[in-house]
C-alpha positions as CSV (number, residue, x, y, z in Angstrom):
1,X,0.0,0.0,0.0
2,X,0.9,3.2,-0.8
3,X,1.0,6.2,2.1
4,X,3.4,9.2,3.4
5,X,6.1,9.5,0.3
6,X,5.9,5.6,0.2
7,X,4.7,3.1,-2.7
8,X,4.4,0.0,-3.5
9,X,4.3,-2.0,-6.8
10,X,4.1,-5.3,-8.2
11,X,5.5,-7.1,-12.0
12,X,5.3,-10.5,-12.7
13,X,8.6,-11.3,-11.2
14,X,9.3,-8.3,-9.2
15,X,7.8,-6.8,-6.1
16,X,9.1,-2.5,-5.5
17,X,8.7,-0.5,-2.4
18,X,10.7,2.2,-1.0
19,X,13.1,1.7,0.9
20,X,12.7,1.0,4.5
21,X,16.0,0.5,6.5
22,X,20.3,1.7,5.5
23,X,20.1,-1.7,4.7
24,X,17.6,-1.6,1.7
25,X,19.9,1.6,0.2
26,X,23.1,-0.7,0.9
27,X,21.7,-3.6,-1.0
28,X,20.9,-1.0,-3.8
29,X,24.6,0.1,-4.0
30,X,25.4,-3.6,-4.3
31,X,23.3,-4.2,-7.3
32,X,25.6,-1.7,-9.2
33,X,28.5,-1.5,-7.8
34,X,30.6,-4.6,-9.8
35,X,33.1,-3.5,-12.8
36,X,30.4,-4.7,-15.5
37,X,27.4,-2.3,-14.2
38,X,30.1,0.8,-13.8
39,X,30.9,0.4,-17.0
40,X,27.5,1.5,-17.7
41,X,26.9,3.9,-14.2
42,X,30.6,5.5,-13.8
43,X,30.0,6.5,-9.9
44,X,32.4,8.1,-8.1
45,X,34.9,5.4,-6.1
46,X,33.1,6.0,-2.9
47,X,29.6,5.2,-4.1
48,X,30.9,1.5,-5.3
49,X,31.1,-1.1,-2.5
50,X,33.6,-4.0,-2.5
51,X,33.6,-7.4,-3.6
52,X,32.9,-8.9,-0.8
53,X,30.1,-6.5,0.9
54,X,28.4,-6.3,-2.8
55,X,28.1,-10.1,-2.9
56,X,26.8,-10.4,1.5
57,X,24.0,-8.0,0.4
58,X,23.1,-9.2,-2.7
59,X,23.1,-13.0,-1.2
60,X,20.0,-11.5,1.4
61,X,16.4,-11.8,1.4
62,X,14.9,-9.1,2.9
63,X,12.3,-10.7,4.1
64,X,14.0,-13.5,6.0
65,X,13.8,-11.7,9.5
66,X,15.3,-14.6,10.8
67,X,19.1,-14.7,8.6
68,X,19.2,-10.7,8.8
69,X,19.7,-11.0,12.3
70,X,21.6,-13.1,12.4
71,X,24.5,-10.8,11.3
72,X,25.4,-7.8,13.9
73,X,26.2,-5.7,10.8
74,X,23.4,-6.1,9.1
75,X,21.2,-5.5,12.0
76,X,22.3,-2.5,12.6
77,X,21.6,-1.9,9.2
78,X,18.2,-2.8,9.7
79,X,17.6,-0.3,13.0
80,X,18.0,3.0,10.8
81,X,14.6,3.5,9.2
82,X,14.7,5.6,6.3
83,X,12.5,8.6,6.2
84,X,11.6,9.7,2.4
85,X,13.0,12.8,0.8
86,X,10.9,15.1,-1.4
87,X,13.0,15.2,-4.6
88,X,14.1,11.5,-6.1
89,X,11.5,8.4,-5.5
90,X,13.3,5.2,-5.6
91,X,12.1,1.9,-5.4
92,X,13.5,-1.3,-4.8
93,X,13.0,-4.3,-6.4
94,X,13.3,-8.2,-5.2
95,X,12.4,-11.2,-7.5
96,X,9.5,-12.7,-6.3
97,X,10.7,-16.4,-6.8
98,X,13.5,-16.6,-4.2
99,X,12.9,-13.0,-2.7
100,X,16.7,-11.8,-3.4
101,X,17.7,-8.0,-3.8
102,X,17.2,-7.5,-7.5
103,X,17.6,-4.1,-8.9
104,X,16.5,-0.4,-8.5
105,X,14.6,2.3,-10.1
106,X,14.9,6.4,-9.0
107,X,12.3,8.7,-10.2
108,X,12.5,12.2,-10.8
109,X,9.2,13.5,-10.1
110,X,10.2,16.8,-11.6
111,X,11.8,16.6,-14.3
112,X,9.9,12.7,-14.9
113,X,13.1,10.9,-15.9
114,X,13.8,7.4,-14.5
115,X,17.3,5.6,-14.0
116,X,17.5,1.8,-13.0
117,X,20.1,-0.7,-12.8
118,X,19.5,-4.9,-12.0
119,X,21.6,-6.8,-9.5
120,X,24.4,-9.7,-11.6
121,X,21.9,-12.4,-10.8
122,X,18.6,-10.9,-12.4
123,X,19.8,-9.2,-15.6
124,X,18.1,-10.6,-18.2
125,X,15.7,-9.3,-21.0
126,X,12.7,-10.0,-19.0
127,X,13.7,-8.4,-15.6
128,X,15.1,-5.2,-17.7
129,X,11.7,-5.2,-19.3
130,X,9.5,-5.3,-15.9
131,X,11.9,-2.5,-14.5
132,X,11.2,0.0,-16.7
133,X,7.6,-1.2,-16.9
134,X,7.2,-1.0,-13.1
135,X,9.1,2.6,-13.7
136,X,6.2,3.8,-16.3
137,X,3.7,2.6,-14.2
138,X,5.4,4.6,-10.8
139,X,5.0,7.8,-12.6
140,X,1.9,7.7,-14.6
141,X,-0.8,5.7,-12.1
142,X,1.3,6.9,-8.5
143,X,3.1,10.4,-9.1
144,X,0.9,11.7,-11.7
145,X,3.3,12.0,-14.7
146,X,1.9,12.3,-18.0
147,X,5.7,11.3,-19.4
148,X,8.3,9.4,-18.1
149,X,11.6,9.7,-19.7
150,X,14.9,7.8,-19.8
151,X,18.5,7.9,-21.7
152,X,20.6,5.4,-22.6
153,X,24.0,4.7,-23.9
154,X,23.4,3.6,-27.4
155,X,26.6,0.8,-26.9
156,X,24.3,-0.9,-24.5
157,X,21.7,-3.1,-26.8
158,X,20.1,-4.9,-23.5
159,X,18.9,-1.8,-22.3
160,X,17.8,-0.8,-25.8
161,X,15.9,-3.2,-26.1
162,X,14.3,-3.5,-22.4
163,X,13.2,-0.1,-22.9
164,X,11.4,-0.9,-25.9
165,X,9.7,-3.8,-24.7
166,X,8.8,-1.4,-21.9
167,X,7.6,0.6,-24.6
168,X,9.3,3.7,-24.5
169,X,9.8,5.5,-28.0
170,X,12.5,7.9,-29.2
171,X,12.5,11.1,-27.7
172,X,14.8,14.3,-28.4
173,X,17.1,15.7,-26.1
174,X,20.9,16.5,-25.9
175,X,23.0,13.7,-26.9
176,X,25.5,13.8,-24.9
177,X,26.1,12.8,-20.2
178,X,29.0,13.6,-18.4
179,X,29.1,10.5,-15.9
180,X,29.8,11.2,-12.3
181,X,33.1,10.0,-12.6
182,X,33.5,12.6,-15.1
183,X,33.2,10.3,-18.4
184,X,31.1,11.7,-20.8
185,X,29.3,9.2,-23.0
186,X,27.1,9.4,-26.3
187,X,23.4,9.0,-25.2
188,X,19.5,8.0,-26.4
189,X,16.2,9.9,-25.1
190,X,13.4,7.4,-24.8
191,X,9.9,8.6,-23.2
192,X,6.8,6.3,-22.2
193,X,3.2,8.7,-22.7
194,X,0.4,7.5,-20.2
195,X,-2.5,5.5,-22.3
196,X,-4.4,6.8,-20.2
197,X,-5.7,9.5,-17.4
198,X,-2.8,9.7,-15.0
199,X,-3.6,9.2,-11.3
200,X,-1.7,10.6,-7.9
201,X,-1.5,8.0,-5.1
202,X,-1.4,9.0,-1.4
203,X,1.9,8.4,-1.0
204,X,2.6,11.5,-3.9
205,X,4.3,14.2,-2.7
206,X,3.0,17.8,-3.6
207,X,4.2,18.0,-7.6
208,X,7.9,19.4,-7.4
209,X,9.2,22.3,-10.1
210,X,9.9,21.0,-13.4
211,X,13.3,20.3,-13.6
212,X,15.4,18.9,-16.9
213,X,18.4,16.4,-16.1
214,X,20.3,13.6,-17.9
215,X,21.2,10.1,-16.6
216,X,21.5,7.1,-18.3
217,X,18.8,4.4,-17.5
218,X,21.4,1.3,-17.9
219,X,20.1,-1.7,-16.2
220,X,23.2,-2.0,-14.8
């Protein structure tokens, strides 16, 4: 249920909530933070967590009560709730067949662009495909976006293609991202139109300014 800046949403294989505890944005690090996705994500060295922490996190099943607390670290992990911020509205996303840490989307409710990455062991076509479904579906039936919008780096085919299974279309916008590691990469405009009336759930914040960024939407 959606309700104070917080939603929840369900795909075939996915089930996305905001996060709730450090460790839900720690596992969402994880999901990116091997060589392969930064290829993609470029985030500054601090951002990326290492090999071993990445793979702890992305082995955890969030709702297993019993195995998180098992672990002193990730309990205390688990005791600092997160409280929502106004600006970006992620969600994360576990696979609903073994309840792992899968992937994340972040929605800019202003601006109404969408970035999203998948964790090693859920990057396939299908998964890509029910992100950026899940991340149409976030902004037209819960934040009342008529638009969504996402860019891509034209190298990466899988995300491509998720996005137009998804079915985003081309958009037009500058072709060009400086990375946050200060790589600046060649990129697509996609955008997803609402079918339909758009709808504000009760967990929308008050609609922010417009606002106008890049960020490529690479799965990972």
């Amino acid at each position: 249920m959606c309700g104070h800046r917080r939603h929840t949403l369900r795909t075939a294989r996915l089930l996305l909530y905001s996060p709730e505890s450090w460790l839900d944005l720690a596992a969402a690090l994880a999901a990116a933070s091997d060589p392969e996705a930064q290829h993609w994500l470029g985030w500054e060295e601090e951002r990326v967590l290492g090999e071993q922490a990445r793979e702890a996190l992305l082995a955890l099943r969030p709702g297993d009560t019993d195995a998180l607390r098992s672990s002193a670290r990730i309990h205390r992990l688990l005791a600092h709730p997160i409280e929502p911020g106004p600006d970006i509205v992620p969600l994360i996303g576990v696979r609903t067949d073994d309840g792992r840490y899968a992937g994340v989307i972040e929605m800019d409710p202003g601006s109404g662009q969408v970035t999203g990455w998948l964790a090693p062991h859920a990057r396939d076509q299908a998964f890509a495909a029910e992100l950026f479904g899940a991340a149409a579906l976030l902004g037209h039936a819960h934040l009342g976006l008529r638009t969504v919008r996402a860019a891509y780096d034209p190298r990466h085919a899988e995300t491509a293609q998720a996005l137009s299974a998804a079915r985003f279309v081309p958009d037009d916008s500058p072709p060009h991202h400086t990375l946050p590691n200060g790589r600046e990469v060649d990129i697509r405009w996609v955008r997803h139109t609402a079918p339909a009336p758009t709808t504000r759930c009760r967990g929308a914040a008050p609609p922010p300014a417009t606002r106008t960024e890049a960020a490529p939407a690479n799965e990972h």
